[in-house]
KEFINU-411937 format. One record per residue: x, y, z of N, C-alpha, C in turn; residue number from 1. Coordinates in steps of 0.05 Angstrom, whole numbers. Atoms other than C-alpha are relative to their C-alpha. Example, Ala and Ser with C-alpha at 12.3 -4.5 7.8 and 13.67 -1.06 7.14 Angstrom:
BEGIN
npx,npy,npz,capx,capy,capz,cpx,cpy,cpz,lumba
18,-24,0,246,-90,156,18,24,0,1
-16,-24,-1,273,-21,143,-15,22,14,2
//
This chain:
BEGIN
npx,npy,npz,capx,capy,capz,cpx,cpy,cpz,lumba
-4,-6,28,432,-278,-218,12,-25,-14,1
-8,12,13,444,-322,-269,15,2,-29,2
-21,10,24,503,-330,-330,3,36,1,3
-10,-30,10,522,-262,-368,-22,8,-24,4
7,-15,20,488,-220,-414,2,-19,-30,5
-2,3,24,478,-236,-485,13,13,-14,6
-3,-15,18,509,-178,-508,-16,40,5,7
10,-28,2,485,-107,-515,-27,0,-1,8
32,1,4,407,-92,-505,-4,30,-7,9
10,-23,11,366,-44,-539,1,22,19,10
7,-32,-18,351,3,-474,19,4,23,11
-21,1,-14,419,3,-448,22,-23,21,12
-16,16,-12,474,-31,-409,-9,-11,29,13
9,19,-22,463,-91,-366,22,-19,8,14
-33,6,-5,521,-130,-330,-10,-28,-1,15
14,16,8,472,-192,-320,-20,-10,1,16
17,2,4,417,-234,-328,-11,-10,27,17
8,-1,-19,367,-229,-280,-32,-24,0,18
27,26,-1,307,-289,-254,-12,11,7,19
19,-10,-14,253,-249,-246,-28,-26,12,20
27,19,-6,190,-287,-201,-23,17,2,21
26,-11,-8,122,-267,-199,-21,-26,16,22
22,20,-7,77,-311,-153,-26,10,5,23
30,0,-13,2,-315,-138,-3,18,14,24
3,-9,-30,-18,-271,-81,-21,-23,10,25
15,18,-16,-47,-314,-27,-17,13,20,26
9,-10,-15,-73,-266,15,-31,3,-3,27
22,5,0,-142,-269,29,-23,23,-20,28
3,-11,11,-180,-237,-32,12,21,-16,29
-25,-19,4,-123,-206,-54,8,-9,-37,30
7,15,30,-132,-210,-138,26,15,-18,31
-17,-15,12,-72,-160,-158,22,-15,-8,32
-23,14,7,-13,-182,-192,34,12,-1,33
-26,-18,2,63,-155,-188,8,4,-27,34
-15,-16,25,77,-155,-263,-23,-11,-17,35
20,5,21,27,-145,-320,22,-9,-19,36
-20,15,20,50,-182,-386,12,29,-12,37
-2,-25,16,57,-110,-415,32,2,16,38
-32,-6,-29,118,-104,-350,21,-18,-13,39
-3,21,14,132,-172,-375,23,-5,-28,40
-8,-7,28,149,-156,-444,28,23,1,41
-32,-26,-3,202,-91,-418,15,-23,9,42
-24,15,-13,241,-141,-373,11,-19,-21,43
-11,13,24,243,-191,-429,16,9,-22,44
-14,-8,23,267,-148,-485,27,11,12,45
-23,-9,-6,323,-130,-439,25,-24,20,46
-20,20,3,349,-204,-433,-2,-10,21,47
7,14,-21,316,-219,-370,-15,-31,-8,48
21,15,7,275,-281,-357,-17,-2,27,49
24,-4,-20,207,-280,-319,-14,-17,4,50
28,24,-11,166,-335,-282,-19,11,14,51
26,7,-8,102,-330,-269,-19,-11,-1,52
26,27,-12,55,-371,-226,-18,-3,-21,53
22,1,10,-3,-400,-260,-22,13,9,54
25,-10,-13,-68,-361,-257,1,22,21,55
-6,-16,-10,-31,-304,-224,-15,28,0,56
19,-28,15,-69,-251,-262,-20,-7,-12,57
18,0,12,-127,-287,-281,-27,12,11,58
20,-24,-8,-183,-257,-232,-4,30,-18,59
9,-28,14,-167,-197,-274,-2,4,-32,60
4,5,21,-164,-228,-330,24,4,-17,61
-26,0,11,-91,-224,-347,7,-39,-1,62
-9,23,7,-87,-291,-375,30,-21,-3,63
-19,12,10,-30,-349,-379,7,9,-20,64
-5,9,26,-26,-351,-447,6,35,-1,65
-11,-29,-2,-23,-265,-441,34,0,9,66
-34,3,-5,42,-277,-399,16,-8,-23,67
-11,2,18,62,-329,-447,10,12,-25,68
-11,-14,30,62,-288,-507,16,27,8,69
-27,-23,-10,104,-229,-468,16,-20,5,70
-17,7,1,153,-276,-465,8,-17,31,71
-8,4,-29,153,-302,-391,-9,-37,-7,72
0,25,0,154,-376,-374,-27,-6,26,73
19,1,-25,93,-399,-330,2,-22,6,74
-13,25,-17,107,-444,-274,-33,2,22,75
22,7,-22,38,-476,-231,7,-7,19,76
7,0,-24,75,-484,-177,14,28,25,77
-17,-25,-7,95,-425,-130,26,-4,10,78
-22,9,-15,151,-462,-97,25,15,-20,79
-25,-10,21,193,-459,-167,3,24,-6,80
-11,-25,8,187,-385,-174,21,7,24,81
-3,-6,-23,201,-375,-100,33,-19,-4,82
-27,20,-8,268,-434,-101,17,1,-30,83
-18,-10,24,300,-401,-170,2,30,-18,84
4,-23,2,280,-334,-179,31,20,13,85
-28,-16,-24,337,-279,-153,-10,29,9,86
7,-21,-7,281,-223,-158,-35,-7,1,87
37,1,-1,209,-232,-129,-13,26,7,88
11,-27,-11,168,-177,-139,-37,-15,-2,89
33,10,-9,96,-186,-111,-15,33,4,90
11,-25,-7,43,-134,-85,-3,4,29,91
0,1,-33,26,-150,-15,19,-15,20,92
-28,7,-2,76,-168,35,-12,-34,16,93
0,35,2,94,-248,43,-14,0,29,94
27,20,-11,42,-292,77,29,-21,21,95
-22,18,-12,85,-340,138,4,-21,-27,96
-11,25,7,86,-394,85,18,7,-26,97
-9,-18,19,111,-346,31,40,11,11,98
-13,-16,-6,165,-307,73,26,-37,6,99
-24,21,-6,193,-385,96,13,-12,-32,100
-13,11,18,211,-399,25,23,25,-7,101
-27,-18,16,257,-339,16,23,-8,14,102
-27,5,-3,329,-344,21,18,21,1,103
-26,-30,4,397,-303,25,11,-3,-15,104
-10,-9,28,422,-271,-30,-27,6,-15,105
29,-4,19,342,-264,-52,-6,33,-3,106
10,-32,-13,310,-192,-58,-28,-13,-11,107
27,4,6,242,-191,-51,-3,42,-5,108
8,-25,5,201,-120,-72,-30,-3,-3,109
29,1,-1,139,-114,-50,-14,21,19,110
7,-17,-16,89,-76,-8,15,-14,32,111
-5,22,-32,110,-102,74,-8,17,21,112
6,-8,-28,91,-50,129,7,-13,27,113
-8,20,-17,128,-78,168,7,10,29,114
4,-4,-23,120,-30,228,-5,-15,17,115
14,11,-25,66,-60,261,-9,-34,-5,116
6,35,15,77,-142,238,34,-12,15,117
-17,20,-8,133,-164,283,11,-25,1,118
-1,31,5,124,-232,266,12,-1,-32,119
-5,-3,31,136,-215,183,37,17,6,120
-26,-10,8,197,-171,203,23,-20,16,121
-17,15,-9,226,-225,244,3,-26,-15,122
8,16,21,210,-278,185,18,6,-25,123
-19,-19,18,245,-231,139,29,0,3,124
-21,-2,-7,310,-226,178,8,-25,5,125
-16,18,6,317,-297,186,2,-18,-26,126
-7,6,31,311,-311,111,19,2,-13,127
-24,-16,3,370,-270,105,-3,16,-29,128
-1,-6,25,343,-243,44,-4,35,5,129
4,-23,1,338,-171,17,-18,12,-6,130
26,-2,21,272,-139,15,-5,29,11,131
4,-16,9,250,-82,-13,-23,18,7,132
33,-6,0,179,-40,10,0,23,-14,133
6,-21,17,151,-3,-42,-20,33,16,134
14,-39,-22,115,50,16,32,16,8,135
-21,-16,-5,184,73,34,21,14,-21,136
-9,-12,27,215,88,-40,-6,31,3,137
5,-31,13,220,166,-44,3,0,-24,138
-3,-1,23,228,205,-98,7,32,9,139
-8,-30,6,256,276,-113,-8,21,19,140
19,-26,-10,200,319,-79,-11,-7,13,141
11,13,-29,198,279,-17,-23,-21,-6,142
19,20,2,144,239,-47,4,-37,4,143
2,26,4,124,164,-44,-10,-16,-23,144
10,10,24,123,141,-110,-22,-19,-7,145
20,22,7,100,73,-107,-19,-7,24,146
25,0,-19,58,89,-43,-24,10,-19,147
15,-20,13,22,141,-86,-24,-11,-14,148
30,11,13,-26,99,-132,-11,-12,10,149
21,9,-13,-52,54,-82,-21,25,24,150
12,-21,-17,-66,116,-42,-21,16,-6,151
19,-8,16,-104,141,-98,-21,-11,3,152
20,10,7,-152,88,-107,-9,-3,26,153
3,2,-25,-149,75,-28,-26,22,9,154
0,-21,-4,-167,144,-16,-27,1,-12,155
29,0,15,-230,147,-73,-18,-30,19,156
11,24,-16,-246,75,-46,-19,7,27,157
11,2,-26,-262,95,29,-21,26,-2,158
18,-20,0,-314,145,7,-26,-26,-12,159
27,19,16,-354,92,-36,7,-26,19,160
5,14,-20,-344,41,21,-9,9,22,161
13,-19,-26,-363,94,78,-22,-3,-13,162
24,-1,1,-420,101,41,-28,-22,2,163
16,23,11,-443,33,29,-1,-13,30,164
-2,4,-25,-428,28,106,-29,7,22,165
15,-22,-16,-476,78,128,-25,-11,-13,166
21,16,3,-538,40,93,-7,-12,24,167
15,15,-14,-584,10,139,5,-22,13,168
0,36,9,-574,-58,116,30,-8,17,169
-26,8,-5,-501,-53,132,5,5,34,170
-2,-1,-35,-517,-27,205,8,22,13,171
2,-38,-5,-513,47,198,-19,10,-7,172
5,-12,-17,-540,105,207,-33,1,-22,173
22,-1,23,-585,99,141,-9,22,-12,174
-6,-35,10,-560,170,111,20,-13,-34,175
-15,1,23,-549,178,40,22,18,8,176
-25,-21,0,-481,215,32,-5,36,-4,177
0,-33,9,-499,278,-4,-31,5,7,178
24,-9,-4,-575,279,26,-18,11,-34,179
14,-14,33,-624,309,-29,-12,26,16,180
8,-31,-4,-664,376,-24,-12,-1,29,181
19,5,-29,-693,385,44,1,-10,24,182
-7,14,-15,-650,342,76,32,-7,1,183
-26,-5,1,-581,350,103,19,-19,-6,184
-19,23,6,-518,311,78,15,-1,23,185
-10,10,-24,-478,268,119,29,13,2,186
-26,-17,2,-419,299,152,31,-23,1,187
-22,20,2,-356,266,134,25,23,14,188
-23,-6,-13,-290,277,168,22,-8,1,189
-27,18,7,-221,264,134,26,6,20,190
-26,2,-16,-161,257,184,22,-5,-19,191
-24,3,19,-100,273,140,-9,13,-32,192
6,-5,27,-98,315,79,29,-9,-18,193
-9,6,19,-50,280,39,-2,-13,-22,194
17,7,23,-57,236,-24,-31,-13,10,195
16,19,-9,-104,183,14,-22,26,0,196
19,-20,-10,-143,244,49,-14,19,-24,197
0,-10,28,-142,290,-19,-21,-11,-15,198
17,5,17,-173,240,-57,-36,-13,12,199
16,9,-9,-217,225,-10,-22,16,5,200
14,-13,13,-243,288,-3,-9,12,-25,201
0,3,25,-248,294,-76,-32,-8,-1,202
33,14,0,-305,242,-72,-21,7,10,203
31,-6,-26,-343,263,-9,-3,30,-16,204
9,-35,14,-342,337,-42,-27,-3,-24,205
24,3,31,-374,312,-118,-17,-20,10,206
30,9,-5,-426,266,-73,-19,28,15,207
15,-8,-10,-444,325,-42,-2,3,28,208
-4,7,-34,-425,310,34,5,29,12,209
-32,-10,-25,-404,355,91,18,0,-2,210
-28,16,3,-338,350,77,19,19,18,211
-18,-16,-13,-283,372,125,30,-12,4,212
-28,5,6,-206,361,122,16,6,28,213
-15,-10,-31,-161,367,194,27,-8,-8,214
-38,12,9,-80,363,177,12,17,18,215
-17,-20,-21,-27,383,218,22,27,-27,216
-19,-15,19,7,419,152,-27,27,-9,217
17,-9,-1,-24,486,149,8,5,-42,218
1,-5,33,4,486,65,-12,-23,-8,219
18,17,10,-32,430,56,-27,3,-1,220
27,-4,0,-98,453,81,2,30,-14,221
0,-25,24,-88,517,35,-2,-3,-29,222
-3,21,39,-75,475,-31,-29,-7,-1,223
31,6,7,-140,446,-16,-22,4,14,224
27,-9,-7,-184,498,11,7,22,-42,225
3,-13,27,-154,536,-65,-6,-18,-13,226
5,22,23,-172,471,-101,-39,5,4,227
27,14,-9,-246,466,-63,-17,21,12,228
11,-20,-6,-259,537,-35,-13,-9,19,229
22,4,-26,-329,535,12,-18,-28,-11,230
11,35,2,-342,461,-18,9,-14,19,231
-25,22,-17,-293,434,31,6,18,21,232
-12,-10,-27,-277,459,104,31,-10,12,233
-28,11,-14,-205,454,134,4,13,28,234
-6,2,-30,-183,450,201,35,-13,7,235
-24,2,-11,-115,459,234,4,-31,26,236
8,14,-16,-108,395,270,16,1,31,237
-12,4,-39,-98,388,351,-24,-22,4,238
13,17,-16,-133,343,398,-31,5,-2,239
24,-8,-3,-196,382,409,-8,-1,-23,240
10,-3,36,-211,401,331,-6,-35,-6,241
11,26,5,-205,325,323,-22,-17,18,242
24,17,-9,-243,298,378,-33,23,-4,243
32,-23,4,-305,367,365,-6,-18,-34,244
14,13,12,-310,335,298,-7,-24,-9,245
4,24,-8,-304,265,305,-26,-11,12,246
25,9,-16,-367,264,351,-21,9,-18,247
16,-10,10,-400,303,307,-8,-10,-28,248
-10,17,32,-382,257,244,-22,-19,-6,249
24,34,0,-434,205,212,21,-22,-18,250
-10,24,10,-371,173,171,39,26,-2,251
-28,-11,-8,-292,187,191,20,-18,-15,252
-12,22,23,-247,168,140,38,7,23,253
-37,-2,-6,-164,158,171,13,-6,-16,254
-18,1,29,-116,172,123,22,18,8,255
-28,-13,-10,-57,192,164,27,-18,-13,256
-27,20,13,18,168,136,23,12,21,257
-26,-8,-4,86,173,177,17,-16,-8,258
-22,18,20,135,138,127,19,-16,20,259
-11,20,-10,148,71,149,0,-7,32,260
10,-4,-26,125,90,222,-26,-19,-1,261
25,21,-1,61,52,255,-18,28,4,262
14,-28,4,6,109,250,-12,5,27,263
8,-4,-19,-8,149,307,-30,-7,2,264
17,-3,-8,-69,144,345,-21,20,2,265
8,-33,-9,-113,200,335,-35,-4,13,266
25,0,-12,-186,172,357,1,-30,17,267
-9,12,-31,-187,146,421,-22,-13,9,268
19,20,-12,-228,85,452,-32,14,12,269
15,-20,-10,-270,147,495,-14,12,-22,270
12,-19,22,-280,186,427,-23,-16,-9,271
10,16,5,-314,126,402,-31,-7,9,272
18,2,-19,-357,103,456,-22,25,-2,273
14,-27,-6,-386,181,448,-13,0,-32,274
7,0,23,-395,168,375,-35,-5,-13,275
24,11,2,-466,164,344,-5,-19,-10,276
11,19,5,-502,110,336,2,-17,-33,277
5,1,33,-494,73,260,16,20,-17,278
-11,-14,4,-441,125,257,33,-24,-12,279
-15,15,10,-378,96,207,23,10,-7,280
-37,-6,0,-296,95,215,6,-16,-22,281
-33,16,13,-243,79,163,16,1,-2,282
-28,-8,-11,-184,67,171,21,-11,-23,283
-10,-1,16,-144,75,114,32,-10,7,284
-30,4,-18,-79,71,158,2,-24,15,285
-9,19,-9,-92,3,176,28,-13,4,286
-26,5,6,-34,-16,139,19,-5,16,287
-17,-1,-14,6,14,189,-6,0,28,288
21,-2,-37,-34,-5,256,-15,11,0,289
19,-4,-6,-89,32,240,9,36,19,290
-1,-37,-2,-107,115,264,-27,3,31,291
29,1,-18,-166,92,306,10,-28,25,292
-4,23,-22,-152,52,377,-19,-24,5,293
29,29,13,-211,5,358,8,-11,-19,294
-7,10,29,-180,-11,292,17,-35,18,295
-14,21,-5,-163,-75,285,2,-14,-40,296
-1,11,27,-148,-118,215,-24,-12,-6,297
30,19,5,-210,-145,174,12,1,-32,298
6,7,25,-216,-174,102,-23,4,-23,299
24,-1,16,-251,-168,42,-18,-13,7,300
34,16,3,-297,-230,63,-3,2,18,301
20,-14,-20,-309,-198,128,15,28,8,302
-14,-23,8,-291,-125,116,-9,15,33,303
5,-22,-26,-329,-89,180,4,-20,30,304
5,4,-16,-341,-104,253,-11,28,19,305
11,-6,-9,-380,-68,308,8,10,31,306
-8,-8,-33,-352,-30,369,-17,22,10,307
0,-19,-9,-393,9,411,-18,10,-10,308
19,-7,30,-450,11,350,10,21,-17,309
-13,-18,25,-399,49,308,11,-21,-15,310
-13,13,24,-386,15,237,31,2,-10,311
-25,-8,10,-316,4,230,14,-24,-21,312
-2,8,18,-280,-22,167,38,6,4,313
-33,1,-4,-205,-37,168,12,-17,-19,314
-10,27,16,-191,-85,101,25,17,-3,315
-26,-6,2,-110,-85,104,10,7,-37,316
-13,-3,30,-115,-86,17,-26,2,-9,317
33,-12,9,-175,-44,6,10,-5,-37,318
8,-3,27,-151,-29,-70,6,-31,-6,319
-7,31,17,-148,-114,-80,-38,10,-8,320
32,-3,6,-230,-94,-88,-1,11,-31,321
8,-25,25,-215,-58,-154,32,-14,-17,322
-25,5,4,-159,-106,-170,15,7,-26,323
-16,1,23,-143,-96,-243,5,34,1,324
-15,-30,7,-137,-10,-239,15,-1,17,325
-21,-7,-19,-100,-21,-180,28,-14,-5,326
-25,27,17,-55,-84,-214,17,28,-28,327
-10,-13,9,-41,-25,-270,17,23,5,328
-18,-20,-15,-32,34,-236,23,-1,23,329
-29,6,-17,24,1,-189,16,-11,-21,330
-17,15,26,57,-33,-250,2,26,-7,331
-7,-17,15,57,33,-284,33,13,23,332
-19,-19,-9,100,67,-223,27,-16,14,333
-34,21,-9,147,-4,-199,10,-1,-23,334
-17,15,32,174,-24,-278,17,12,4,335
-16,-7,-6,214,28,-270,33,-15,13,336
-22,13,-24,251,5,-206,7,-33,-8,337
-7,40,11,242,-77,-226,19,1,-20,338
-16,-3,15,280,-57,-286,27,14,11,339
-17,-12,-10,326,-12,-248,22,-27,15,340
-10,24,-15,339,-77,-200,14,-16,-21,341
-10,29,15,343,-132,-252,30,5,-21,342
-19,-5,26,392,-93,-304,25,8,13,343
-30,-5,-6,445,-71,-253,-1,-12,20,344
-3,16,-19,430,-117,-200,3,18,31,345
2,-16,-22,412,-96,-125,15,18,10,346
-24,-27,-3,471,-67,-107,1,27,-1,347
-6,-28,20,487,-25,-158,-26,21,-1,348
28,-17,4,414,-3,-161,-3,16,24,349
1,-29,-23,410,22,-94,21,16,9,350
-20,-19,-8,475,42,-80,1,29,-14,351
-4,-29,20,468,90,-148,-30,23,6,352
19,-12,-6,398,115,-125,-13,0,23,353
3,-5,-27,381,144,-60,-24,-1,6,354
15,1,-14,312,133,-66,-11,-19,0,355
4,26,0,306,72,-83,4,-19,23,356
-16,-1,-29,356,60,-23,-17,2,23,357
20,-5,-22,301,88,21,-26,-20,1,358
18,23,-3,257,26,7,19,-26,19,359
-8,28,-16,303,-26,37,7,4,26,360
10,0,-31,277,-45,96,14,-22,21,361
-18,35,-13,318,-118,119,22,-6,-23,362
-24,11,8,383,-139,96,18,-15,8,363
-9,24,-20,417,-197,116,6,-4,23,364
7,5,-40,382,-206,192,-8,26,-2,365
-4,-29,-10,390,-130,195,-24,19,-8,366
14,-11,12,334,-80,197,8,36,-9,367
-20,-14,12,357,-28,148,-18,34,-7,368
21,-29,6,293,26,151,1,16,34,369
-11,-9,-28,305,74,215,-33,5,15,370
22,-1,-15,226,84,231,-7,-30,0,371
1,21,-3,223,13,227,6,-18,18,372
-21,6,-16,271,-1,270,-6,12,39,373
7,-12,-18,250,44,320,-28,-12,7,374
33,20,-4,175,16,325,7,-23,11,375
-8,30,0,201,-55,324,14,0,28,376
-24,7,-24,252,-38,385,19,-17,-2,377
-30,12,2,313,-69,347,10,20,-18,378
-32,-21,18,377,-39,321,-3,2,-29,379
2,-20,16,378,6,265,28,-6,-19,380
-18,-3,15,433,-7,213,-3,16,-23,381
3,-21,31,443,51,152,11,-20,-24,382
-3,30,27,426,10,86,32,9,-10,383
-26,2,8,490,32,59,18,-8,9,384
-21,6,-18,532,17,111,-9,-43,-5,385
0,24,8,499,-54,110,10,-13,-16,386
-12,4,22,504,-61,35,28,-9,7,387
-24,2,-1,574,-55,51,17,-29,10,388
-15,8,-16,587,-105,91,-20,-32,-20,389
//
C-alpha cells in the first residue's frame, strides 16, 4: 500500500490507498481479463489507483484507451504492474515466469487450483506473497461464489464442445446430439449434478439428448428431476451406476467439485478401454486433476487427444473460448471482494469476513487452505492463526 487516503470517499471508509495490477494473461489462449474498465472505474472512484498491462483486454475488445478513460494508468510492460502493484488480481493462476515476479507483502487473487500443481504451490510459498483463489471463496449458503460463473459457462460449454467432438471430422462417433425423427439421440452422461453438471444438463436436455445425471446427493438429484421431470434421468451414484452408464455413453461430461481438493477419480483406465468407439469424455474437473484417469491437460490450440479411440477433451480454461461473457460474468461476482481487499487492506478484509478467509490458500511460505494441504502432503496452517503471526 501506498501513502494515506485523500480523505473521505463517496462509498465509504478506507484507511489506505491501494496499487491495484492487472496484467496480460499469458496462458496459452487465455483472452480474459481480471478487471473490466467498468471494475476499473469502482476502484478508482474510491481513491485507488489501477495499472493495467497494455492490450490486456483487447482480444475482447476492452480497449487501452477504455481503461484509460476509467481512470487506470496503462503500463506495456508486465514487469511494472507485477514490481509496484500491492494487489494483483488476474484470472488464471500465475504462469512460472509470472509467479517468480511476486514478492512478500504482495496478495495476488486469482483463480490457482493449486491441488494438483505442486510446482505453482511451491512457487507461491517461496514468493512469500499472499494469494488468494477465487474457487475456494464461500459464501453464506455454502456456495462458491466466484467458482460459480465460470461453472456456468464451463458447464453450457462442455455440451456444445461434446458435440462438436462427436462429428466425424473430429474423430467421433458421427451422432448428432439430439438425433432427428427415426433416429435415436446420443446418450449423454453428466457425472456431478452441481452448477457445472446442472447447466450442463440444461443444454443436453434443450438439444434433445439422452440425458442422464448420477450425484452422490440424493437432494440434488430431486431439484433436478422437479426442474426436468422425464426429460432428464437421475441416478444415485456408486461404482456400478457409473461404470453401467459410462459404457453405455456416446459423450460423458465430468463435472465433479471437492472444494479445493484434486477431483476424485470416478472413470477408470478399464472403463475406458470398454468404451465405444468415437465415443467422447470431458472433463470439466480438469482444473483439479481431472475425474477421468486418462485425463490429462490440453489447450485451446490442441484441445483433444485420443486414448483407446475415445475422444477426450481436457482444456484447463475452457470458458477463455467465450472470453468476453466469461471476462464479465467473473468481474461481476470478484469487484466485490477487489474492493473489499483494496479499501481495508488484506488483513482487515479477511480477518472481518470468513468467506473471503476461505479463499486464502498461501501465506507467507505457509499453505493456509486445509484440502490443499492435505493433497500437497505439507503442513496445514489455519489462515487466521497465520494472519496472526
Amino acid at each position: 500500500m501506498v501513502g494515506n487516503g485523500p480523505g473521505p470517499f463517496p462509498f465509504g471508509i478506507q484507511e489506505k490507498i491501494m496499487r491495484i495490477g492487472v496484467p496480460k494473461e499469458i496462458k496459452v489462449h487465455e483472452y480474459r481479463v481480471g478487471m473490466t474498465p467498468a471494475s476499473v472505474r469502482e476502484a478508482v472512484a474510491r481513491g485507488h489507483t489501477v495499472l493495467v498491462q497494455s492490450g490486456a483486454g483487447a482480444a475482447i475488445g476492452l480497449e487501452d484507451t477504455h481503461y484509460a478513460n476509467a481512470g487506470a494508468r496503462v503500463s506495456a510492460a508486465a514487469a511494472e504492474i507485477f514490481g509496484s502493484a500491492d494487489l494483483i488480481v488476474k484470472v488464471k493462476e500465475p504462469q512460472p515466469g509470472e509467479w517468480r515476479q511476486l514478492r512478500e507483502g504482495q496478495v495476488l487473487f486469482t483463480y490457482l487450483h493449486l491441488a494438483p500443481d505442486p510446482a505453482q504451490a511451491k512457487g507461491l510459498q517461496e514468493s512469500e506473497c499472499t494469494a488468494i483463489a477465487y474457487e475456494t471463496v464461500t459464501d453464506a449458503r455454502g456456495g462458491l461464489p466466484l467458482l460459480a460463473p465460470m461453472s456456468d459457462v464451463a458447464g453450457r460449454m462442455s455440451i456444445q464442445v461434446g458435440a462438436h467432438c462427436l462429428e466425424l471430422g473430429q474423430g467421433g462417433r458421427g451422432m448428432l446430439l439430439g438425433g432427428v425423427p427415426g433416429v435415436a439421440p446420443a446418450r449423454v452422461v453428466v457425472l456431478g449434478g452441481g452448477i457445472v453438471g446442472s447447466n450442463a444438463a440444461r443444454m443436453s436436455v434443450g438439444l434433445g439428448a439422452h440425458t442422464t445425471v448420477v450425484d452422490i446427493s440424493l437432494g440434488k438429484l430431486y431439484e433436478l428431476d422437479a426442474l426436468y421431470g422425464p426429460a432428464m434421468n437421475t441416478l444415485a451414484a456408486t461404482a456400478e451406476a457409473i461404470e453401467e452408464q459410462v459404457l453405455a455413453a456416446d459423450l460423458v461430461i465430468g463435472a465433479v467439485l471437492v472444494t479445493g481438493a484434486a477431483a476424485p477419480k470416478l472413470v477408470t483406465r478399464r472403463m475406458v478401454e470398454q468404451m465405444k468407439r468415437g465415443s467422447v469424455l470431458v472433463d470439466v474437473a480438469i482444473d483439479q486433476g481431472g475425474c477421468f484417469e486418462t485425463s490429462r491437460p490440453t489447450s485451446h490450440a490442441e484441445p483433444t487427444y485420443v486414448v483407446d479411440s475415445v475422444i477426450h477433451y481436457c482444456v484447463t480454461n475452457m470458458p477463455g473460448a467465450v472470453a468476453r461473457t466469461s471476462t464479465f460474468a467473473l468481474n461481476n461476482a470478484t469487484l466485490p471482494f477487489i474492493l473489499k481487499l483494496a479499501d481495508k487492506g488484506y488483513r482487515r478484509a479477511l480477518e472481518d469476513d470468513p468467506h473471503l478467509c476461505a479463499g486464502l490458500n498461501v501465506h507467507h511460505g505457509q499453505i493456509t487452505h486445509e484440502a490443499v494441504a492435505r493433497d500437497l502432503g505439507l503442513p496445514f496452517r489455519a489462515p487466521l492463526e497465520a494472519l496472526a503471526h
